[in-house]
N, CA, C and O atoms as CSV, one atom per row, in Angstrom:
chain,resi,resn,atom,element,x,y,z
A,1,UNK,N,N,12.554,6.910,6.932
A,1,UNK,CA,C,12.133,7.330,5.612
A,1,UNK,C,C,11.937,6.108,4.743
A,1,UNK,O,O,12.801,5.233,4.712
A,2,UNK,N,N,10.545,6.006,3.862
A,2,UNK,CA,C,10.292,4.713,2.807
A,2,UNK,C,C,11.625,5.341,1.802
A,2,UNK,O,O,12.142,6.439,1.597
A,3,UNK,N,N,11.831,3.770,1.287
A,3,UNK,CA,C,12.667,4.298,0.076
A,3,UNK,C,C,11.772,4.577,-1.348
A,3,UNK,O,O,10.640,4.154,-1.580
A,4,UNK,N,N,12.597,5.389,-2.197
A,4,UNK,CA,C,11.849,6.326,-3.126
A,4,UNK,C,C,12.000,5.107,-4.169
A,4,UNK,O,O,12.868,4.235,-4.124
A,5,UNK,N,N,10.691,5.269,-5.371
A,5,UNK,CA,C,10.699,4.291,-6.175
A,5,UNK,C,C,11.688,4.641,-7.721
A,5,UNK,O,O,11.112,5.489,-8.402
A,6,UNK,N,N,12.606,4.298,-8.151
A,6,UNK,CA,C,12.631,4.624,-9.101
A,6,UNK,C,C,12.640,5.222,-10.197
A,6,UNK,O,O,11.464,4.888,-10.341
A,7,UNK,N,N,12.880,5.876,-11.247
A,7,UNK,CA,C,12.081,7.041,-12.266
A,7,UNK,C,C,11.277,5.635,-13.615
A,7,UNK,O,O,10.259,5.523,-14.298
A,8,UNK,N,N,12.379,4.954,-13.369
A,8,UNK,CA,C,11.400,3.925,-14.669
A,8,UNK,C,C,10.665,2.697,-13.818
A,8,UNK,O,O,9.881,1.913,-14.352
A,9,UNK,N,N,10.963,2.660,-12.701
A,9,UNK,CA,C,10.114,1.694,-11.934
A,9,UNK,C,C,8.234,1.918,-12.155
A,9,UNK,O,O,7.445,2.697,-11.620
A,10,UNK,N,N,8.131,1.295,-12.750
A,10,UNK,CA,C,6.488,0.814,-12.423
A,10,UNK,C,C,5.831,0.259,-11.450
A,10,UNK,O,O,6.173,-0.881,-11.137
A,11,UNK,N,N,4.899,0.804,-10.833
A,11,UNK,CA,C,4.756,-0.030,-9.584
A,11,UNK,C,C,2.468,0.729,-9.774
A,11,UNK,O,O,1.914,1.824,-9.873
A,12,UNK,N,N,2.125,-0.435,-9.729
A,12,UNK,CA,C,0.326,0.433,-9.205
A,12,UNK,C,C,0.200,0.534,-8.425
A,12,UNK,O,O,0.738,-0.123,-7.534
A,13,UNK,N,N,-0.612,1.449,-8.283
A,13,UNK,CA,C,-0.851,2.750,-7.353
A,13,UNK,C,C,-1.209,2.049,-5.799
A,13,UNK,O,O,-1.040,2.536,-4.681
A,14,UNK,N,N,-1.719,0.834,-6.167
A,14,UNK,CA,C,-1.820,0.308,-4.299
A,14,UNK,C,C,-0.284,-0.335,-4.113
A,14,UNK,O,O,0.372,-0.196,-3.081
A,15,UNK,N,N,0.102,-0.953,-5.121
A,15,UNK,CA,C,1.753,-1.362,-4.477
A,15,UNK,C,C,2.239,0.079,-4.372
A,15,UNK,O,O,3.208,-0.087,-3.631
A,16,UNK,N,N,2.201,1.224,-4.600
A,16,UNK,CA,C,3.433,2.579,-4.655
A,16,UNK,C,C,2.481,3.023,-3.212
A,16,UNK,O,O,3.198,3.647,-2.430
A,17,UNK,N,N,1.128,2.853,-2.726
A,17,UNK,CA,C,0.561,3.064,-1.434
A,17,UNK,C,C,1.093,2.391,-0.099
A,17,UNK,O,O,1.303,2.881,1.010
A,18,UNK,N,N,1.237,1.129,-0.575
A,18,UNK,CA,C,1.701,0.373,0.181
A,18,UNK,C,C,3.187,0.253,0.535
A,18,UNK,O,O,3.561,-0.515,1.422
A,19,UNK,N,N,3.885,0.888,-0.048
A,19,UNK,CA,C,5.329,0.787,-0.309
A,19,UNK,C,C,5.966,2.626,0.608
A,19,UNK,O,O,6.992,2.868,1.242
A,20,UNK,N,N,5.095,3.280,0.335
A,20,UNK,CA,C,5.830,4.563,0.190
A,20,UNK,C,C,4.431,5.267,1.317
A,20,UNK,O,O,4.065,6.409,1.039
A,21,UNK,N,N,3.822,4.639,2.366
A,21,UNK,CA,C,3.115,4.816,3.654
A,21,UNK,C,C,3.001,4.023,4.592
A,21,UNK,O,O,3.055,2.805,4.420
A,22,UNK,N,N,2.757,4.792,6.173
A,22,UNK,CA,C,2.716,4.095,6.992
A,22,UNK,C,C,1.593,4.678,7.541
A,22,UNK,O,O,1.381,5.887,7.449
A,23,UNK,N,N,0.527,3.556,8.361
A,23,UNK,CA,C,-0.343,4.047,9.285
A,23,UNK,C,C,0.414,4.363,10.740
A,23,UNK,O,O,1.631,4.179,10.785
A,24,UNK,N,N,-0.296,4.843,11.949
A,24,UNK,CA,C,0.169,5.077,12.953
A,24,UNK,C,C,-0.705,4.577,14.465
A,24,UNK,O,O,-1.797,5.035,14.800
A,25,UNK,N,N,-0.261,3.997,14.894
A,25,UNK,CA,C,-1.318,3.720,15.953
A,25,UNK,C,C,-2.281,3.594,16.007
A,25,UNK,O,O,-2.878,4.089,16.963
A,26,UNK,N,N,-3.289,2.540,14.581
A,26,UNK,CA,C,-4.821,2.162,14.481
A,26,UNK,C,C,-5.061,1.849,15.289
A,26,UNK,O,O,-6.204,2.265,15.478
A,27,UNK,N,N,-4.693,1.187,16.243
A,27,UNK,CA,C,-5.574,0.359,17.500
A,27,UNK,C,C,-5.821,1.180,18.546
A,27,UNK,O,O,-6.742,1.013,19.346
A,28,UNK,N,N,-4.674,2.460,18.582
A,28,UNK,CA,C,-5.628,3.444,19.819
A,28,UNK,C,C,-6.671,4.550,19.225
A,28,UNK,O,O,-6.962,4.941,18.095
A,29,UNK,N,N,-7.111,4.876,20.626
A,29,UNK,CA,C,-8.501,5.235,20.140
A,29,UNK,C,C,-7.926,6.676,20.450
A,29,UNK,O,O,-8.344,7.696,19.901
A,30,UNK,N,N,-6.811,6.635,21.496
A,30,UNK,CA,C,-6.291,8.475,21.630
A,30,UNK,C,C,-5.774,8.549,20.377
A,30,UNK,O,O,-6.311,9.403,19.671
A,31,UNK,N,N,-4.879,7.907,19.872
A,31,UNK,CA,C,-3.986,8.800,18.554
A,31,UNK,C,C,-4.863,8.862,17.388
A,31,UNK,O,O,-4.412,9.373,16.362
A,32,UNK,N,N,-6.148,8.375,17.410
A,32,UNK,CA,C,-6.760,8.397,16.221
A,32,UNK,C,C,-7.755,9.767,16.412
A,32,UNK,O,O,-7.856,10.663,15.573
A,33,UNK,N,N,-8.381,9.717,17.568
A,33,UNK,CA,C,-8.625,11.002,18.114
A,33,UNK,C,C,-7.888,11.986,17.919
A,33,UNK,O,O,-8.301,13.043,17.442
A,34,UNK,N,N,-6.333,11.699,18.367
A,34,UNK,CA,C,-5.264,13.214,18.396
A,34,UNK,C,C,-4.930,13.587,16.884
A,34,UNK,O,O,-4.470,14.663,16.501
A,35,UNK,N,N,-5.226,12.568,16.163
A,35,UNK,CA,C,-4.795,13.077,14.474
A,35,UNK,C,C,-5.706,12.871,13.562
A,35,UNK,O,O,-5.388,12.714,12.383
A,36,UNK,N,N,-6.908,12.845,13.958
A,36,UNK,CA,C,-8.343,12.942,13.716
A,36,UNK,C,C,-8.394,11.966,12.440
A,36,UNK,O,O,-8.833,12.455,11.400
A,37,UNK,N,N,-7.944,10.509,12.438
A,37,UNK,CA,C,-8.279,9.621,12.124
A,37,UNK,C,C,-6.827,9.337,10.551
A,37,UNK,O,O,-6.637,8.254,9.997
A,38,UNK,N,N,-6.095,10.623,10.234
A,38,UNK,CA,C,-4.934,10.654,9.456
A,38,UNK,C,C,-3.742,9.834,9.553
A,38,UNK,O,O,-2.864,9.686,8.702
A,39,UNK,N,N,-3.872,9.107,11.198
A,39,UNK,CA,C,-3.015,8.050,12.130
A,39,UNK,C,C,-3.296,6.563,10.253
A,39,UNK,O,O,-2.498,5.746,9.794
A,40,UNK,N,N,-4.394,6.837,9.911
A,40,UNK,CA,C,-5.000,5.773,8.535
A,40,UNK,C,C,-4.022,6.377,7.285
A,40,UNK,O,O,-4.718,6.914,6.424
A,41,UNK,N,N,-2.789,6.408,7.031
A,41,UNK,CA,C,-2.301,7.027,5.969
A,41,UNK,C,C,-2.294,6.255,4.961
A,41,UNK,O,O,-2.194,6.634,3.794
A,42,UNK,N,N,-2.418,4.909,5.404
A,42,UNK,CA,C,-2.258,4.097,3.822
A,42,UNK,C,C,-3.964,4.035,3.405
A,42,UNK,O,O,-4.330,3.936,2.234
A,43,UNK,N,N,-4.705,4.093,4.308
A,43,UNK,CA,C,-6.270,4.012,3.430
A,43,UNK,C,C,-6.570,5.085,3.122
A,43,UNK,O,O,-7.620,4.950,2.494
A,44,UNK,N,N,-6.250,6.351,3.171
A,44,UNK,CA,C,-6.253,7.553,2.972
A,44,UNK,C,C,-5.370,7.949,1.990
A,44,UNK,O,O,-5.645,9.121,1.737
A,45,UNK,N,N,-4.270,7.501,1.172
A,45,UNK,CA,C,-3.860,7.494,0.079
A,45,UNK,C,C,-4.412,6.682,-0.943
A,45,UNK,O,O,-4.462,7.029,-2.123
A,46,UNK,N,N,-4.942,5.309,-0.375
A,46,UNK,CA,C,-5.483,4.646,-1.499
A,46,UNK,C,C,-6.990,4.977,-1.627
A,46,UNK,O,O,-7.211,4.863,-2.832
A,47,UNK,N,N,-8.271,5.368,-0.937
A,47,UNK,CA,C,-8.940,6.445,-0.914
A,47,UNK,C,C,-9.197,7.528,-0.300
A,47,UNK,O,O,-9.764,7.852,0.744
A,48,UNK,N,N,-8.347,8.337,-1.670
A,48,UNK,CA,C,-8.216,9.919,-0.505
A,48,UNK,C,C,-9.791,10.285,-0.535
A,48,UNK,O,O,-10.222,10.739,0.524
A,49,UNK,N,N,-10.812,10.136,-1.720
A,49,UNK,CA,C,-12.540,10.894,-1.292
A,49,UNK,C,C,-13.431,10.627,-0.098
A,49,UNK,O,O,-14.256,11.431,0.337
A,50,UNK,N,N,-13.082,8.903,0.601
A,50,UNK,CA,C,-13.628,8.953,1.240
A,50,UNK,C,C,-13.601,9.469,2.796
A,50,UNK,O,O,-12.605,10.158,3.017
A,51,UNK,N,N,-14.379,9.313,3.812
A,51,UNK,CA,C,-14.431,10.370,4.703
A,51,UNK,C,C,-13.782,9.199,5.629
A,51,UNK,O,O,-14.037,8.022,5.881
A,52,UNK,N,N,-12.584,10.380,6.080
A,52,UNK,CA,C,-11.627,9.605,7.226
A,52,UNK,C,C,-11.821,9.181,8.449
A,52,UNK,O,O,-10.920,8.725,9.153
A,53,UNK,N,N,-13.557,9.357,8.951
A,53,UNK,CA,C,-14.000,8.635,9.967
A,53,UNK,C,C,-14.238,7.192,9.125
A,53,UNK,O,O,-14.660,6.319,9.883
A,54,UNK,N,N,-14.129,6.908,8.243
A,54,UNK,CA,C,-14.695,5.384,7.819
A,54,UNK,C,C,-12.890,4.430,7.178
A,54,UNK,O,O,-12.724,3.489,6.403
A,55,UNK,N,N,-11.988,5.199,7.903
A,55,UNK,CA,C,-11.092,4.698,7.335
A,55,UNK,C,C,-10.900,3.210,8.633
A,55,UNK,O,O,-10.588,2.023,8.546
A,56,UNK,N,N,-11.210,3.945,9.500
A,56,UNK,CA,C,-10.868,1.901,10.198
A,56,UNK,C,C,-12.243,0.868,10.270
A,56,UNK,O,O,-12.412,0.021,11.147
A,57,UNK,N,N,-13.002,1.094,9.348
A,57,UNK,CA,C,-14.284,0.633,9.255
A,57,UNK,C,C,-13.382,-0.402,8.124
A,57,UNK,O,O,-13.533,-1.619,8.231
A,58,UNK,N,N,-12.395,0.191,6.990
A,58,UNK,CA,C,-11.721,-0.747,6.420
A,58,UNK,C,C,-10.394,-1.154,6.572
A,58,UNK,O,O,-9.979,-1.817,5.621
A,59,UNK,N,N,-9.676,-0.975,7.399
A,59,UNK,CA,C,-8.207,-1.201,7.853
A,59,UNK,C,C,-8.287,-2.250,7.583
A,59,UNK,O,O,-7.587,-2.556,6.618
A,60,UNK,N,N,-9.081,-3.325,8.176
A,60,UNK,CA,C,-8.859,-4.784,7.738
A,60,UNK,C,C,-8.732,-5.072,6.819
A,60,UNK,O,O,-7.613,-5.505,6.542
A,61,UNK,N,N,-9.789,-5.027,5.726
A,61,UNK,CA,C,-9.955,-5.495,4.514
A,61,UNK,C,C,-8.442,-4.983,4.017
A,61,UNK,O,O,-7.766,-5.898,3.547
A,62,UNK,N,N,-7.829,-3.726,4.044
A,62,UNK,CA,C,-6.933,-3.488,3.448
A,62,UNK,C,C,-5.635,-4.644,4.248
A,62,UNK,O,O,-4.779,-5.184,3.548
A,63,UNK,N,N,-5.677,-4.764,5.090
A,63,UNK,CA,C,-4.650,-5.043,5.459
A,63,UNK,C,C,-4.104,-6.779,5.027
A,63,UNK,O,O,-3.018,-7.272,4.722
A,64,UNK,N,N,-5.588,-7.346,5.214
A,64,UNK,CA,C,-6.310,-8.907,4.242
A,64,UNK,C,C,-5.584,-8.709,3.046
A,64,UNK,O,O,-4.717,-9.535,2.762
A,65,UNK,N,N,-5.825,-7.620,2.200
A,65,UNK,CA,C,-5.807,-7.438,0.705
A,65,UNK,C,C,-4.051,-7.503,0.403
A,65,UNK,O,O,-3.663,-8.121,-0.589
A,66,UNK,N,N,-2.972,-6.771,1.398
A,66,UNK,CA,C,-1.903,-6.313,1.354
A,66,UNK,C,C,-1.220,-8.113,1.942
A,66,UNK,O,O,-0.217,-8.482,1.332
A,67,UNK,N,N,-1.652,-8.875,2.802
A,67,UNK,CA,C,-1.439,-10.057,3.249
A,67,UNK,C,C,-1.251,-11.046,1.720
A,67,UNK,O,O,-0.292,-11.755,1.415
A,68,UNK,N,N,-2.417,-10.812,1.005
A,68,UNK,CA,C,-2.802,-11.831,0.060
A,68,UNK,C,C,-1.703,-11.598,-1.243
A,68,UNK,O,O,-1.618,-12.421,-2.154
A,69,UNK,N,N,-1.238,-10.891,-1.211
A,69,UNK,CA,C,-0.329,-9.952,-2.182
A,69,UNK,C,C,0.657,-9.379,-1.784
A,69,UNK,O,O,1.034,-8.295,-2.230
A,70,UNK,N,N,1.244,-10.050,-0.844
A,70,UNK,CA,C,2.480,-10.203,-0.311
A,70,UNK,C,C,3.015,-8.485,-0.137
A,70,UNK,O,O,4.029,-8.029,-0.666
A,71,UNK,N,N,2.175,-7.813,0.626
A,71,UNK,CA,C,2.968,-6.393,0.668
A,71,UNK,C,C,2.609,-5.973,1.646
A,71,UNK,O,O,1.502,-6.256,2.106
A,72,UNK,N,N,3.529,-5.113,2.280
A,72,UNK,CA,C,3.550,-5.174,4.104
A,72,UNK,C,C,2.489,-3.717,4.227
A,72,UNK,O,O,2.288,-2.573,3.819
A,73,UNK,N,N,2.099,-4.649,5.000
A,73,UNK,CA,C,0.743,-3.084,6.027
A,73,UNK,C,C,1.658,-2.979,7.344
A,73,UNK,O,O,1.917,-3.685,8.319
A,74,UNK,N,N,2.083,-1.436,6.731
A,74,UNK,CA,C,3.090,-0.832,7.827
A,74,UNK,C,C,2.019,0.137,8.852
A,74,UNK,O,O,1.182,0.985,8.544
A,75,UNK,N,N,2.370,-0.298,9.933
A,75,UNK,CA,C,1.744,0.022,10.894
A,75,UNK,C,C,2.472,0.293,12.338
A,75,UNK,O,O,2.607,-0.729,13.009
A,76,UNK,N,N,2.826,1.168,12.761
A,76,UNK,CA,C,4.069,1.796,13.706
A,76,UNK,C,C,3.355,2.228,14.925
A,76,UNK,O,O,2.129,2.337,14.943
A,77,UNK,N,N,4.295,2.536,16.198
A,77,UNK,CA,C,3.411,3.088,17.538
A,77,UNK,C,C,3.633,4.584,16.875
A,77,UNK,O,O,4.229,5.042,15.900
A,78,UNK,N,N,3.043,4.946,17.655
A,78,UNK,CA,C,3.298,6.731,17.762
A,78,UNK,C,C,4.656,7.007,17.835
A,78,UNK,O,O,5.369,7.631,17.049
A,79,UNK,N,N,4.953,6.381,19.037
A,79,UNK,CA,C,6.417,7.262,19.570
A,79,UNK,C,C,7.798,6.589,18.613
A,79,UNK,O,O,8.980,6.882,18.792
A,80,UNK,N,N,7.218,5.562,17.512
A,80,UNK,CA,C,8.348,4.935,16.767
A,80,UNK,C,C,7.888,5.523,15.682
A,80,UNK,O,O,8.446,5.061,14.687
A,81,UNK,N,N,6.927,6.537,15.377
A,81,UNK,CA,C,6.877,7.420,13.952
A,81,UNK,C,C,7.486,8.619,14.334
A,81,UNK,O,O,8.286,9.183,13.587
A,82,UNK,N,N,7.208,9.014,15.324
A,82,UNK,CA,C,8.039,10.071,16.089
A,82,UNK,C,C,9.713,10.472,15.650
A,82,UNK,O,O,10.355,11.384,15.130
A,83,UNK,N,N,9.897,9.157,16.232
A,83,UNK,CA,C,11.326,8.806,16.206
A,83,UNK,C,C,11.787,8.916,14.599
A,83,UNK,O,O,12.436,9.744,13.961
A,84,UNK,N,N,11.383,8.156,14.403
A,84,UNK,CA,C,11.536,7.949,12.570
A,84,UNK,C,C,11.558,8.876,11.902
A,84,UNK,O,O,12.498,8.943,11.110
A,85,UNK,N,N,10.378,10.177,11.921
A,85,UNK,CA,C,10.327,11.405,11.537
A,85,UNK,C,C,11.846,12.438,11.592
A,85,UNK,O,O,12.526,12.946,10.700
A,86,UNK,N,N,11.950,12.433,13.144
A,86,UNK,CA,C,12.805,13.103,13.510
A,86,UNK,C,C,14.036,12.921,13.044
A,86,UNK,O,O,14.724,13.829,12.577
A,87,UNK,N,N,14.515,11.271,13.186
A,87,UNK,CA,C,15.714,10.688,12.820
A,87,UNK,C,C,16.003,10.983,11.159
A,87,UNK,O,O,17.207,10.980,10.904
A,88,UNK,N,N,15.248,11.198,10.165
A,88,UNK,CA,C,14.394,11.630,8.812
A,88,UNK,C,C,15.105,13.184,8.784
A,88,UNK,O,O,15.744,13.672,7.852
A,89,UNK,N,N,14.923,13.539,9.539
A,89,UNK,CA,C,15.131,15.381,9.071
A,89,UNK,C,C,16.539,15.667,9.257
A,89,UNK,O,O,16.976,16.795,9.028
């Protein structure tokens, strides 16, 4: 589980994206298939309009952007979101 931000914490909306999501297995082509491209949770919070086949068209750039600005692009296997989930409930 991310930890929760605060009630007076300020944080913008790509640091509270970046902080409080994880992607899941971008680099395979099954889990992006098996979760029809939602495996993209942090580019999909920071643009939810656009269409989630074009979300690893920008993974990079986001991930460049999160590098340059010191904030971690969380990015997990499957079976360690799995875990995490479960361990979570």
């Amino acid at each position: 589980h991310l930890p929760v931000t605060e009630e007076d914490e300020y944080l913008h909306w790509v640091e509270y994206g970046a902080l409080h999501t994880t992607n899941v297995s971008i680099k395979s082509w099954f889990v992006t298939w098996w979760m029809s491209y939602l495996n993209f949770q942090i580019e999909h919070h920071l643009f939810p309009c656009m269409p989630q086949f074009r979300h690893p068209r920008i993974s990079n750039r986001v991930k460049e952007l999160f590098e340059r600005h010191g904030l971690v692009y969380d990015n997990r296997s499957y079976t360690q979101a799995l875990r995490d989930t479960f361990n979570n409930l």
